[in-house]
N, C-alpha and C positions, 0 to 999 in steps of 0.2 A: 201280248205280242212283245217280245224281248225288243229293246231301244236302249240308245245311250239318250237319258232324260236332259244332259247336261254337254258340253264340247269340253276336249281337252286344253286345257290352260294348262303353258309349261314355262319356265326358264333351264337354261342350260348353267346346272353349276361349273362341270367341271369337261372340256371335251380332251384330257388327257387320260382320261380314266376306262376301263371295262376293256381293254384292245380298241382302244378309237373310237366308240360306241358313245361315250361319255357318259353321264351322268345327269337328270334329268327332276327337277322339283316342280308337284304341283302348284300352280298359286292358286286353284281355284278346285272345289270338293268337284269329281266326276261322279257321274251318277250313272249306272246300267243295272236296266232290268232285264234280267234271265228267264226264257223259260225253261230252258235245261235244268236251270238248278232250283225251280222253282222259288226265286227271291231276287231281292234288289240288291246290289253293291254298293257302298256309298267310297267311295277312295278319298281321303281329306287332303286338301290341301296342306302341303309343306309334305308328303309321301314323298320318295326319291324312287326315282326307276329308270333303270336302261335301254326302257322298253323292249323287244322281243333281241333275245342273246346268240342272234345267228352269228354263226363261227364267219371271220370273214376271209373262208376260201371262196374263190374267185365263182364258182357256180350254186354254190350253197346262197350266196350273198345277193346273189344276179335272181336266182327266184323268189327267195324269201324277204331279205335284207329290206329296211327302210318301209317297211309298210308296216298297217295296223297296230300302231300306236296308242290310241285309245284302249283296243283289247290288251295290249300286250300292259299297259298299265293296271287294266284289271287284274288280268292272270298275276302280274306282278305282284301284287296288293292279297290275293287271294293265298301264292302259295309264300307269305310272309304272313300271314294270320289265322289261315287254316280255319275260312266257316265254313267248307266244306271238304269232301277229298279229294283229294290228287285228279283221280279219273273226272271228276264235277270239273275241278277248274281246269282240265285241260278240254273238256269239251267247252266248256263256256270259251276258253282263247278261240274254238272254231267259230263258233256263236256270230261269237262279237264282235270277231274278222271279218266276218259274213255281212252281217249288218251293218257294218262300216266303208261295205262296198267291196271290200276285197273279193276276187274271181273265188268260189267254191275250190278249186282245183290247188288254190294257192294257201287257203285256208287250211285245207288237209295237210298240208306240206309242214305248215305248220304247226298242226295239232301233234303229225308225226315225229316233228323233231321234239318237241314235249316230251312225246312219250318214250321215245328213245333216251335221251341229254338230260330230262328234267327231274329226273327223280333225288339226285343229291341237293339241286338247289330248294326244293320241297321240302325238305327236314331241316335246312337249315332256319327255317324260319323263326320268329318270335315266338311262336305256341307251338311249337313242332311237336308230332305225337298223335296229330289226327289223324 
C-alpha cells in the first residue's frame, strides 16, 4: 500500500527565490512507497525543492498552490535523478497527493499541470536521459 514511511522535515533557505515560492531544504531523509511505481523513494536530507511550481496566477494558485508538499518533494527528487520516467513520476505526484490527503479532483489538477509545464524541468535534471 503506497505510504510516506517518514513526514516532511523542511527549513526554508531562501523565500526570495522561484517567483515567491522559495526554496526549500530537507533536514531530515523522506521516505515514500509507491505502488505505481512499484518501489520506495528515499529523498535525503539536505535535497532543496520548491515544492510543487504552480504559476501564481490568481486561479491556478487558488486551486493548486500550497498544497502537497510532501509529494511534490518526491516528484521533485524524482524528476532530478531520473529512477524512473517522466509518466511514473508524474503519476507518483498523483499518488502521493492522494495519500497525503489531498481531494482526488485536486490531485488530477495537478498531475495535469506536470504533464502539460513539466516536461523541460524533467531533462533538466542531474542524470537526464531517462
Amino acid at each position: 500500500m503506497s505510504a510516506f514511511l517518514t513526514s516532511l522535515e523542511v527549513e526554508l533557505i531562501s523565500d526570495a527565490t522561484n517567483s515567491g515560492r522559495g526554496t526549500w531544504r530537507l533536514t531530515a531523509p523522506l521516505i515514500y512507497r509507491s505502488d505505481v511505481a512499484d518501489q520506495t523513494f528515499v529523498v535525503p536530507a539536505g535535497f532543496e525543492t520548491d515544492f510543487a511550481s504552480v504559476p501564481r496566477v490568481a486561479l491556478a494558485f487558488m486551486l493548486c498552490g500550497d498544497t502537497a508538499h510532501a509529494a511534490s518533494a518526491v516528484h521533485d527528487w524524482i524528476y532530478t535523478f531520473h529512477p524512473v520516467t517522466r509518466d511514473v513520476a508524474d503519476a507518483v505526484l498523483r499518488e502521493a497527493a492522494i495519500v497525503s490527503g489531498v481531494p482526488a479532483w485536486r490531485a488530477a489538477l495537478l498531475w495535469a499541470g506536470v504533464r502539460v509545464g513539466g516536461g523541460g524541468s524533467h531533462w533538466t535534471g542531474a542524470q537526464a536521459g531517462a
